[in-house]
Biopython code that builds the backbone (N, CA, C, O; Angstrom):
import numpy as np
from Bio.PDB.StructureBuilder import StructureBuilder

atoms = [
    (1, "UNK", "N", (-25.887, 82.117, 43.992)),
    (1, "UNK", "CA", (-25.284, 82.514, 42.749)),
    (1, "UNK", "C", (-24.887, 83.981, 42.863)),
    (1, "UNK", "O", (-25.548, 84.846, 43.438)),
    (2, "UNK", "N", (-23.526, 84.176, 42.134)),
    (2, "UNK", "CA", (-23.084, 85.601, 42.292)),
    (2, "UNK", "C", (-22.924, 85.938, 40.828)),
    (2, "UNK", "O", (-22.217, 85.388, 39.983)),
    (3, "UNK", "N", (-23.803, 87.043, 40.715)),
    (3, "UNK", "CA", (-23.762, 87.986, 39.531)),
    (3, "UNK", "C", (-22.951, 89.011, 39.512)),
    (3, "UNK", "O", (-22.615, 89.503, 40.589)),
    (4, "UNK", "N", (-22.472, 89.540, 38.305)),
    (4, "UNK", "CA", (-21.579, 90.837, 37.852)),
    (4, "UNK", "C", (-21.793, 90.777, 36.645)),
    (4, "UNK", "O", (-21.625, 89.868, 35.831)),
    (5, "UNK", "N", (-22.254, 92.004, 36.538)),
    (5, "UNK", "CA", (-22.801, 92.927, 35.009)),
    (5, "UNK", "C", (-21.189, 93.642, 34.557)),
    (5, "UNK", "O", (-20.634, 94.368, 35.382)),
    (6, "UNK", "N", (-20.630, 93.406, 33.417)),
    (6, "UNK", "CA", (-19.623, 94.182, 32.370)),
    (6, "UNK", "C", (-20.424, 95.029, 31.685)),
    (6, "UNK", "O", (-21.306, 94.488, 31.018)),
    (7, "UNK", "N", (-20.363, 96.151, 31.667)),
    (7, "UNK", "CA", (-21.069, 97.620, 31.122)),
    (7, "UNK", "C", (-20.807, 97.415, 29.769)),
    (7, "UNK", "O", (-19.956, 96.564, 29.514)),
    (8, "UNK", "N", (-21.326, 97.982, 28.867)),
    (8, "UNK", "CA", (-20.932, 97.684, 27.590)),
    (8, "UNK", "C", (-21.100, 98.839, 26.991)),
    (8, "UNK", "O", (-22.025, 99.632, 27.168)),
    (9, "UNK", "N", (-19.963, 98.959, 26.094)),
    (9, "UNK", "CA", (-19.849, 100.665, 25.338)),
    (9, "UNK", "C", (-20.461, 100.931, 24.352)),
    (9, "UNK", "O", (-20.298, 102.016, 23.792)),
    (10, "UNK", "N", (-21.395, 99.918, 23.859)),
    (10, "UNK", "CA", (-22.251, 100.021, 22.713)),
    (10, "UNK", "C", (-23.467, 100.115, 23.312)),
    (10, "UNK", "O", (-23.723, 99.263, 24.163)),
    (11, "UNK", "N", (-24.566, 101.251, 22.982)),
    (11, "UNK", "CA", (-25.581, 101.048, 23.357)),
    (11, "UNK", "C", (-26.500, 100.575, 22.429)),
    (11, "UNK", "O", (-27.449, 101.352, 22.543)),
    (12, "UNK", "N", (-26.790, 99.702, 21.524)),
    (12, "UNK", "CA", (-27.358, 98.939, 20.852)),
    (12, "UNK", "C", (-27.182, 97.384, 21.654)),
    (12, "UNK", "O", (-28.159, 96.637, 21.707)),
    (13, "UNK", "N", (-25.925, 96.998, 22.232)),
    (13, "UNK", "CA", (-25.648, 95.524, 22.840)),
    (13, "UNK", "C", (-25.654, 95.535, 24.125)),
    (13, "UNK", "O", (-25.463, 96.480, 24.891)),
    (14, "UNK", "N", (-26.007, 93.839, 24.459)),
    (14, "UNK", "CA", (-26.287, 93.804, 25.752)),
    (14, "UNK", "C", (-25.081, 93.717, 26.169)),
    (14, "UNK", "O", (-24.160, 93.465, 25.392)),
    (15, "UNK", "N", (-24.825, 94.002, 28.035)),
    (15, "UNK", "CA", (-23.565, 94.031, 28.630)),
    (15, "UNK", "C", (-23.900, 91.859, 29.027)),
    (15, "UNK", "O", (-24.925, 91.211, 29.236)),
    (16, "UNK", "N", (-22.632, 91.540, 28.957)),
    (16, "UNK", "CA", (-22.034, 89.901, 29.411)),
    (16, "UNK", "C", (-22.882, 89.984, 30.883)),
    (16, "UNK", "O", (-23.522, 90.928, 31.347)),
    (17, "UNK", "N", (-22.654, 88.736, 31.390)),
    (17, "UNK", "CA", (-22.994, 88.749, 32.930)),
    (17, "UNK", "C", (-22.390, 87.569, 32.964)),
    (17, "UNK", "O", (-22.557, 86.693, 32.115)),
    (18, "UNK", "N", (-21.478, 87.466, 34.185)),
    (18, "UNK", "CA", (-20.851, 86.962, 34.824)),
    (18, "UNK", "C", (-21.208, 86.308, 35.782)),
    (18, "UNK", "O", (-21.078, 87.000, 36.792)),
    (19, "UNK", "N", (-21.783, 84.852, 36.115)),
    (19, "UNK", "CA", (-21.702, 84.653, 37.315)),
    (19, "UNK", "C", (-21.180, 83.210, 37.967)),
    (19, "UNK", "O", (-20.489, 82.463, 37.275)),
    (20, "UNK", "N", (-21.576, 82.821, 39.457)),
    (20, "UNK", "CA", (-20.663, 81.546, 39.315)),
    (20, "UNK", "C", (-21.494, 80.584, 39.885)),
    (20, "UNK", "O", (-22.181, 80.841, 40.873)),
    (21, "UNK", "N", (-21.486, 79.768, 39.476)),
    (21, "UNK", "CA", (-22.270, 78.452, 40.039)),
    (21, "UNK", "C", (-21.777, 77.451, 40.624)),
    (21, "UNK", "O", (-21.086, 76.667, 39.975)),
    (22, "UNK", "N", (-22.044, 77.229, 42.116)),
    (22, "UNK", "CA", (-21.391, 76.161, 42.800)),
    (22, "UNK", "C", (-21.288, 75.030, 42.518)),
    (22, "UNK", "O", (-22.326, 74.567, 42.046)),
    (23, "UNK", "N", (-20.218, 74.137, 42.621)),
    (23, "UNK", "CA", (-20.044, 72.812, 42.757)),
    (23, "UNK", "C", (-20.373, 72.429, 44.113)),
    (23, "UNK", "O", (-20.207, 72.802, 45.275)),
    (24, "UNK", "N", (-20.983, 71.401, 43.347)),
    (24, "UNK", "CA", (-21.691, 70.931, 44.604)),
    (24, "UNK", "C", (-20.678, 69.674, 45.534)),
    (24, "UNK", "O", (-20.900, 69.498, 46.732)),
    (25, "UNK", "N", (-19.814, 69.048, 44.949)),
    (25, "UNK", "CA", (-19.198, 68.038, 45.522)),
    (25, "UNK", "C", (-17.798, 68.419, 45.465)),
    (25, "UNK", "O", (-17.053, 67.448, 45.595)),
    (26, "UNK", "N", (-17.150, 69.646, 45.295)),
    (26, "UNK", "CA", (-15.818, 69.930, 45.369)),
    (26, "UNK", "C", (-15.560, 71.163, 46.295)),
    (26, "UNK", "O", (-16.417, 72.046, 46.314)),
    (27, "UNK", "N", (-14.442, 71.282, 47.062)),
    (27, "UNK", "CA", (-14.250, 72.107, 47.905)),
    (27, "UNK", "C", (-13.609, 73.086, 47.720)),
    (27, "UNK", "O", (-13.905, 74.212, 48.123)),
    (28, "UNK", "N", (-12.020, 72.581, 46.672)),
    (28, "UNK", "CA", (-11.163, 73.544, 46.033)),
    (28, "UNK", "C", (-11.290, 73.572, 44.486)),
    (28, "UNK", "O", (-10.925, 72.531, 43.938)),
    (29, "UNK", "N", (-11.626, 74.318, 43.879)),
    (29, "UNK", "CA", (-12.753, 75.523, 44.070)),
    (29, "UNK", "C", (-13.920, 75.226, 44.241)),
    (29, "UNK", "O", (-14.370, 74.121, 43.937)),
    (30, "UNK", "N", (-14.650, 76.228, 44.791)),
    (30, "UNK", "CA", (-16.176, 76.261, 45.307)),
    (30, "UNK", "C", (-16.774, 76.020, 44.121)),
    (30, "UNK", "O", (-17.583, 75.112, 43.932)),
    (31, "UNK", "N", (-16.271, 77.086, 43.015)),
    (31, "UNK", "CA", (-17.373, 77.062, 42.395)),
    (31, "UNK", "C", (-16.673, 77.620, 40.640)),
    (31, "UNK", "O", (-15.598, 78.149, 40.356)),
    (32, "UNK", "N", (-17.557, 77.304, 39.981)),
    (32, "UNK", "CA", (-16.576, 77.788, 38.776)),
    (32, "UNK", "C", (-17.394, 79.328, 37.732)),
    (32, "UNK", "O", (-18.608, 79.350, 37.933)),
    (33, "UNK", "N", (-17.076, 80.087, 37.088)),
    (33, "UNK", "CA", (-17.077, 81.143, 36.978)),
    (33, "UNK", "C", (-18.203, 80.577, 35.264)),
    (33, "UNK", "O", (-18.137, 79.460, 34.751)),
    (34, "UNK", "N", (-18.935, 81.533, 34.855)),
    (34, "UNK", "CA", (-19.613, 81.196, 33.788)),
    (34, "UNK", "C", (-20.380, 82.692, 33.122)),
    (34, "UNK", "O", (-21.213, 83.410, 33.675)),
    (35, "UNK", "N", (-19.744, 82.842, 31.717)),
    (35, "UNK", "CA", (-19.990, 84.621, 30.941)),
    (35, "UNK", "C", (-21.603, 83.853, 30.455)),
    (35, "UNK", "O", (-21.995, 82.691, 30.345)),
    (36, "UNK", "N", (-21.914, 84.537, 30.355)),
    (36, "UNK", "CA", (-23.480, 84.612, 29.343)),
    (36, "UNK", "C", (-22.902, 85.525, 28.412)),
    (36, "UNK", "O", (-22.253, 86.305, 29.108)),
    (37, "UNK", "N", (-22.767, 85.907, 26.999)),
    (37, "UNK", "CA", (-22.991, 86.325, 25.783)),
    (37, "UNK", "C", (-23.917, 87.079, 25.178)),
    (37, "UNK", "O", (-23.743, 88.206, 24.713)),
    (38, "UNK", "N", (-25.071, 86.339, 25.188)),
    (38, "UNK", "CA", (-25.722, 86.395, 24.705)),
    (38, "UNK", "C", (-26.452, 87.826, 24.251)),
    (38, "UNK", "O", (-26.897, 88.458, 25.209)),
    (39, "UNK", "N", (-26.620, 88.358, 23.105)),
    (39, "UNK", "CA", (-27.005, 89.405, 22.268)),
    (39, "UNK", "C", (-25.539, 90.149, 22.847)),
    (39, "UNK", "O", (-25.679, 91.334, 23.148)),
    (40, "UNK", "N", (-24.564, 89.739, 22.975)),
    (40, "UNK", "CA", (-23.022, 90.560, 22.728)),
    (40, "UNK", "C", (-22.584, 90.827, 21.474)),
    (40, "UNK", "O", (-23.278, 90.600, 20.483)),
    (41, "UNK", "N", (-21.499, 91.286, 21.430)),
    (41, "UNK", "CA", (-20.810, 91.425, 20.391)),
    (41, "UNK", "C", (-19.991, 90.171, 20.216)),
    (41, "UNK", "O", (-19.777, 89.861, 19.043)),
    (42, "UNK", "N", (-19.348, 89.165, 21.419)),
    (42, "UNK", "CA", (-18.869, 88.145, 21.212)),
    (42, "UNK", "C", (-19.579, 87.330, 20.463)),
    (42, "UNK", "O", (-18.991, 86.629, 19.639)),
    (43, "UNK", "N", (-21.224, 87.253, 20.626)),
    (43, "UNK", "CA", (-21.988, 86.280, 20.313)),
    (43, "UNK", "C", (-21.857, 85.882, 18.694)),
    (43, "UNK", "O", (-21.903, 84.802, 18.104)),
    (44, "UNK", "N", (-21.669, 87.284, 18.247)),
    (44, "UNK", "CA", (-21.362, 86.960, 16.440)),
    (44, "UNK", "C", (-20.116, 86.129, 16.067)),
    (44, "UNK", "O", (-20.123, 85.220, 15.238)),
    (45, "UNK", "N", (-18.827, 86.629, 16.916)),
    (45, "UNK", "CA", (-17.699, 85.896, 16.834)),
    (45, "UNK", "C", (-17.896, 84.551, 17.179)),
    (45, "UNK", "O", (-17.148, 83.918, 16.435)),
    (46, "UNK", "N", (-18.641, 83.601, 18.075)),
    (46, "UNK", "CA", (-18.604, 82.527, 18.569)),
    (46, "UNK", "C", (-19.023, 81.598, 17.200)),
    (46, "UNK", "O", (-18.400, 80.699, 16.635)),
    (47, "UNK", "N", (-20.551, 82.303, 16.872)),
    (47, "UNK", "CA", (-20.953, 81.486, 15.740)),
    (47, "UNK", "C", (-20.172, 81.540, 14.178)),
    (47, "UNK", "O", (-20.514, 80.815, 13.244)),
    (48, "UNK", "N", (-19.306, 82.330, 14.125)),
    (48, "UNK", "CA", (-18.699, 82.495, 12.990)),
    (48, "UNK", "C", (-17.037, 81.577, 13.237)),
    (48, "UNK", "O", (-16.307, 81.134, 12.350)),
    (49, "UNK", "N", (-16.888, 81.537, 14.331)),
    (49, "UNK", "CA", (-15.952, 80.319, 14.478)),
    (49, "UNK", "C", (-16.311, 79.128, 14.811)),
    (49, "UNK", "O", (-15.501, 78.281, 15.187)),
    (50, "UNK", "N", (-17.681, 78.913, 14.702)),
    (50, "UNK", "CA", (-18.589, 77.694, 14.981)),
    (50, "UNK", "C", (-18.362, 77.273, 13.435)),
    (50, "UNK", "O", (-17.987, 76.159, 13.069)),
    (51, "UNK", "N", (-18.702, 78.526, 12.479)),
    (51, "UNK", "CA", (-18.651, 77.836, 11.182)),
    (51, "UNK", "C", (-17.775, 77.816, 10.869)),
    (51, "UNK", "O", (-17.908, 77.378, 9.726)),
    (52, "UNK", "N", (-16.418, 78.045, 11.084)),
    (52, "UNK", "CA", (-15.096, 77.627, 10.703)),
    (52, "UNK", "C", (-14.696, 76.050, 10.964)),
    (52, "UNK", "O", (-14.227, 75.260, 10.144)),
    (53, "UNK", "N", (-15.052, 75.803, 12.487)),
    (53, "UNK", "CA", (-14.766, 74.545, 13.003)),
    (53, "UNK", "C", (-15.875, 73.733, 12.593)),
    (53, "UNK", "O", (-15.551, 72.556, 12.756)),
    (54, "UNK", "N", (-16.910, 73.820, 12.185)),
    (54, "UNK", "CA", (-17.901, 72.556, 12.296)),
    (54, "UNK", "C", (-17.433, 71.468, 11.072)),
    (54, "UNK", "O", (-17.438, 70.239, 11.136)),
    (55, "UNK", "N", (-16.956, 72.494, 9.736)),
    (55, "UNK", "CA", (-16.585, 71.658, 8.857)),
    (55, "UNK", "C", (-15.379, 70.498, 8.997)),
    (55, "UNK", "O", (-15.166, 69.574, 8.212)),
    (56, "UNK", "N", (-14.689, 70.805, 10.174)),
    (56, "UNK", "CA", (-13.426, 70.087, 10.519)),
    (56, "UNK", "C", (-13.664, 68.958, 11.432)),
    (56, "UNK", "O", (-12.782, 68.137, 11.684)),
    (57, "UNK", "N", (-14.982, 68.905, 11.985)),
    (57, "UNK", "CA", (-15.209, 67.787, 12.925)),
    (57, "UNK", "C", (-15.052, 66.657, 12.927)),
    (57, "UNK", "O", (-14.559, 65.921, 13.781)),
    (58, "UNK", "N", (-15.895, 66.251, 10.958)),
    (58, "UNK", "CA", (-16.035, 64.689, 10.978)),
    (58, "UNK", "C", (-14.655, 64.489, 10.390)),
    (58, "UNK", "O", (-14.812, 63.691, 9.466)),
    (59, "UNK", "N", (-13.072, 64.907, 10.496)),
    (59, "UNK", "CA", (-11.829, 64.577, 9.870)),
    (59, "UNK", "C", (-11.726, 63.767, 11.731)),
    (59, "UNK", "O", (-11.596, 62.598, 12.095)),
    (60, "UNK", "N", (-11.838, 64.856, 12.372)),
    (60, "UNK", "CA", (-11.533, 64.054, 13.544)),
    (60, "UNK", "C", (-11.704, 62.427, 14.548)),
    (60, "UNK", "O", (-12.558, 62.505, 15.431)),
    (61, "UNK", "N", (-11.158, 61.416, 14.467)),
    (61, "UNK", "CA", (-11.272, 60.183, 14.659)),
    (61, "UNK", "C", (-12.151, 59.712, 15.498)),
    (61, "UNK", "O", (-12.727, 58.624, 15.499)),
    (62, "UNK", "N", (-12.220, 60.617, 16.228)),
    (62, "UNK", "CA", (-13.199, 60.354, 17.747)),
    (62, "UNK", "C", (-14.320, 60.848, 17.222)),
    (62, "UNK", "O", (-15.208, 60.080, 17.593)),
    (63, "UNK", "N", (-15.053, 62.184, 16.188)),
    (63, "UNK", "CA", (-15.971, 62.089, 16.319)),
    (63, "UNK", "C", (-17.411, 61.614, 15.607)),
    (63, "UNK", "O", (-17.672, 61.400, 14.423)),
    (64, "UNK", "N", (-18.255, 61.535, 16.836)),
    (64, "UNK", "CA", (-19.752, 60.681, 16.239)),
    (64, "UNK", "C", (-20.576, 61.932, 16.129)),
    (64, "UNK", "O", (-20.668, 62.979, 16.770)),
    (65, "UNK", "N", (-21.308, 61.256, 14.744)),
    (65, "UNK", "CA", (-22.102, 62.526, 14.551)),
    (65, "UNK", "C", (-23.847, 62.456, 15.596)),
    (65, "UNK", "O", (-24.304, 63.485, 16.092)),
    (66, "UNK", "N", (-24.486, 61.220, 15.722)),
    (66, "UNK", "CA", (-26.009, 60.956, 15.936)),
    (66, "UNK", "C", (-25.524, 59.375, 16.329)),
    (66, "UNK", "O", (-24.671, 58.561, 15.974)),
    (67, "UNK", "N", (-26.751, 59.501, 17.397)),
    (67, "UNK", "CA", (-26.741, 57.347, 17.738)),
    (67, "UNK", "C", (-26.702, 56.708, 16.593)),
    (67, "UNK", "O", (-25.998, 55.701, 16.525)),
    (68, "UNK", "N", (-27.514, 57.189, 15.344)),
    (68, "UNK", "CA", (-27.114, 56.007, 14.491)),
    (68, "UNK", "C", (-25.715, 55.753, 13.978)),
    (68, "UNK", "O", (-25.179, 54.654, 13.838)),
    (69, "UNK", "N", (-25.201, 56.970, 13.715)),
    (69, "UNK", "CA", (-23.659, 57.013, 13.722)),
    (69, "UNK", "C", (-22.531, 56.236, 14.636)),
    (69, "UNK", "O", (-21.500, 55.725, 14.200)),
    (70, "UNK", "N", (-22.893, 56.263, 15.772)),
    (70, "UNK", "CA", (-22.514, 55.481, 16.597)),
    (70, "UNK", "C", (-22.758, 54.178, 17.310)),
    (70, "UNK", "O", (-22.152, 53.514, 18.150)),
    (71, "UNK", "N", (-24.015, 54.064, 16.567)),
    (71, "UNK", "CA", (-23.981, 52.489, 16.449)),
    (71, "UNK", "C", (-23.022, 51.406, 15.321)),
    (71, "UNK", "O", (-22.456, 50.321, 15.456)),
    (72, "UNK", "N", (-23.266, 52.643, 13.886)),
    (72, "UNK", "CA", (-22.519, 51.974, 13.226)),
    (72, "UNK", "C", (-21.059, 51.742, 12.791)),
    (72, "UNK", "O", (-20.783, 50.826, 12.017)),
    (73, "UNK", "N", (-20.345, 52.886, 14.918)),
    (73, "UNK", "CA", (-19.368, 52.523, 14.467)),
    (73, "UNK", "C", (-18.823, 51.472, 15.811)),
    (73, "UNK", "O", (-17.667, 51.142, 16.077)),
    (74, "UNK", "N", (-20.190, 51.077, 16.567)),
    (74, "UNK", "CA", (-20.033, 50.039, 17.633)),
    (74, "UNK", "C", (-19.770, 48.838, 16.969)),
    (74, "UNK", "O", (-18.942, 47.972, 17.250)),
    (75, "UNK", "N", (-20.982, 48.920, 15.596)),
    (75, "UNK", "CA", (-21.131, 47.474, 15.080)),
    (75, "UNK", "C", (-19.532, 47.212, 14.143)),
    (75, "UNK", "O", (-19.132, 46.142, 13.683)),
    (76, "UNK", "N", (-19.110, 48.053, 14.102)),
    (76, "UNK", "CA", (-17.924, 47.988, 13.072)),
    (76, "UNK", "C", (-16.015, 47.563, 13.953)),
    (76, "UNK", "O", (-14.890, 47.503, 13.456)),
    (77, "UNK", "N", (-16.451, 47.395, 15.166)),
    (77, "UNK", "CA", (-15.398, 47.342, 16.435)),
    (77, "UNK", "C", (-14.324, 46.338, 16.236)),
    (77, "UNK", "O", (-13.106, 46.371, 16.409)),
    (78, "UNK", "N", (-15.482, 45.077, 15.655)),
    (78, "UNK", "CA", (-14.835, 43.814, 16.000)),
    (78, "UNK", "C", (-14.596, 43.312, 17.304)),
    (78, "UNK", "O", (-14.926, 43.998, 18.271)),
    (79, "UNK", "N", (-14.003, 42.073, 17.473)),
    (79, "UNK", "CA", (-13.970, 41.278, 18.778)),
    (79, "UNK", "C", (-13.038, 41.857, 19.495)),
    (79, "UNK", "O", (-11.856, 41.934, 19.158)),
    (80, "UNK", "N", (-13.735, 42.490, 20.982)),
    (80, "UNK", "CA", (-12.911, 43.299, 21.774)),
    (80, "UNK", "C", (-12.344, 41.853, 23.046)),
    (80, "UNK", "O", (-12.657, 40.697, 23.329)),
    (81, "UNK", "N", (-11.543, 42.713, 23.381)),
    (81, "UNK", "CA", (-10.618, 41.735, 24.321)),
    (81, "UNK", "C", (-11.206, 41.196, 25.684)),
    (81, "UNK", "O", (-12.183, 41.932, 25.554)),
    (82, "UNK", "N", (-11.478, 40.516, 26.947)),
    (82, "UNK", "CA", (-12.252, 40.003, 27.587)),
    (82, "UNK", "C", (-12.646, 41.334, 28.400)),
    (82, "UNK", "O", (-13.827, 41.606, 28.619)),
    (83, "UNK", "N", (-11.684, 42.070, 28.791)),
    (83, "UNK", "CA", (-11.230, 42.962, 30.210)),
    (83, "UNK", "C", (-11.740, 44.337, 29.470)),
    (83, "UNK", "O", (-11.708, 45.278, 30.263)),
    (84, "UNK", "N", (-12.101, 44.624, 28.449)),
    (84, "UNK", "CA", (-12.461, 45.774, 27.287)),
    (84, "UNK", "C", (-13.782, 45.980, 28.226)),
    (84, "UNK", "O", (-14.466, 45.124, 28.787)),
    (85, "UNK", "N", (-13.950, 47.788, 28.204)),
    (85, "UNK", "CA", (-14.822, 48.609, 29.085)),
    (85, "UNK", "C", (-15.245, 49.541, 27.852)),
    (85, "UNK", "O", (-14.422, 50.371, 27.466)),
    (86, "UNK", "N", (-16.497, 49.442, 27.209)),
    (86, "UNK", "CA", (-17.019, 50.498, 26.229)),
    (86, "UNK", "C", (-17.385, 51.812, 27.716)),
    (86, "UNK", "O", (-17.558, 51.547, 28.905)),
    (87, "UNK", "N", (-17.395, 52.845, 27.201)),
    (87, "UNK", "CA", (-17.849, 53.996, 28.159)),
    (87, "UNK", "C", (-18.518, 55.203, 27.382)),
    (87, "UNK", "O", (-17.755, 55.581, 26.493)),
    (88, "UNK", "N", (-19.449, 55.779, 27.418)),
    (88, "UNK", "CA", (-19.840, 57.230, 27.049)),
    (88, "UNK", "C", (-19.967, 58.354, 27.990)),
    (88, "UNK", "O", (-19.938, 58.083, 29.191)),
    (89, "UNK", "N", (-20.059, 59.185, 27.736)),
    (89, "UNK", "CA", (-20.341, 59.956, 28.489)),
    (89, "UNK", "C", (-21.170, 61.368, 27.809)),
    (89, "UNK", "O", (-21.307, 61.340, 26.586)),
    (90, "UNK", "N", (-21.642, 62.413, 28.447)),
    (90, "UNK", "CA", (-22.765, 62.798, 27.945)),
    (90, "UNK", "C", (-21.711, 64.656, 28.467)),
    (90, "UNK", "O", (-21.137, 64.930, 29.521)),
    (91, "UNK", "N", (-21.836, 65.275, 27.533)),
    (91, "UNK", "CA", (-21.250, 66.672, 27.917)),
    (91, "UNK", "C", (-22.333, 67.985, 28.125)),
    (91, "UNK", "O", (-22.225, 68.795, 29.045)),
    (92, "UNK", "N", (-23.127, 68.012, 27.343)),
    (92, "UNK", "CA", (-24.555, 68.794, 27.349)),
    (92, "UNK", "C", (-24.364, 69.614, 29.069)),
    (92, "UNK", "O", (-24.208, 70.808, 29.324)),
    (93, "UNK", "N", (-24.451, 68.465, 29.978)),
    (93, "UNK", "CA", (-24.359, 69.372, 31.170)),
    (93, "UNK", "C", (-23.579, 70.200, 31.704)),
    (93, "UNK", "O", (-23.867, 71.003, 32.592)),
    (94, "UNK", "N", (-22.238, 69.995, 31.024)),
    (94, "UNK", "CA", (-20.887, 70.984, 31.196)),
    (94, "UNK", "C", (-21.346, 72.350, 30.750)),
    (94, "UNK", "O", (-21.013, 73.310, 31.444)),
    (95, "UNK", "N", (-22.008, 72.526, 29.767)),
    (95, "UNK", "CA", (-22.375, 73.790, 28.725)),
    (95, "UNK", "C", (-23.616, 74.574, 30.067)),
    (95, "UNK", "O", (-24.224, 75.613, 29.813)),
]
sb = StructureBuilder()
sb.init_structure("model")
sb.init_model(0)
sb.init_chain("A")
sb.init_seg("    ")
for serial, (resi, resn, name, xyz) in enumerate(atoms, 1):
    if name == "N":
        sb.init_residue(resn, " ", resi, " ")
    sb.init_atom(name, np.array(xyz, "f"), 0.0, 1.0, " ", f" {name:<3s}", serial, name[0])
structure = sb.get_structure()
């Protein structure tokens, strides 16, 4: 893992850190680049556009809020076609 510290002009906040974490099964690119935040000055902006967007989520068609949510919108499908592939997938590890 390769680290790089951004200095920060506030001395009350922490400076970002930068670093990159390899992929393990891809060649072009090695590896992909990832900020830490955390106690930044970005960090206030993130959550304050967290609360802008969160209210807009459940308009969106695709999304499920909790398994029970998404069970009840498995049970609500109706009769899918023979060749029909349900799929999930899990994002948590991207973050």
């Amino acid at each position: 893992m390769i680290a790089f510290h951004l200095p920060s002009h506030d001395a009350g906040l922490c400076s970002e850190e930068i670093y990159k974490r390899a992929k393990t099964l891809k060649v072009i690119p090695p590896d992909r680049p990832i900020i830490s935040g955390v106690g930044t000055l970005s960090e206030g902006l993130s959550g304050y556009v967290d609360s802008l967007l969160n209210p807009l989520l459940p308009n969106i068609p695709s999304f499920i809020q909790d398994t029970t949510h998404f069970l009840r919108v498995l049970n609500n499908i109706g009769t899918l076609p023979s060749n029909a592939l349900l799929m999930t997938s899990c994002h948590i590890p991207l973050y």
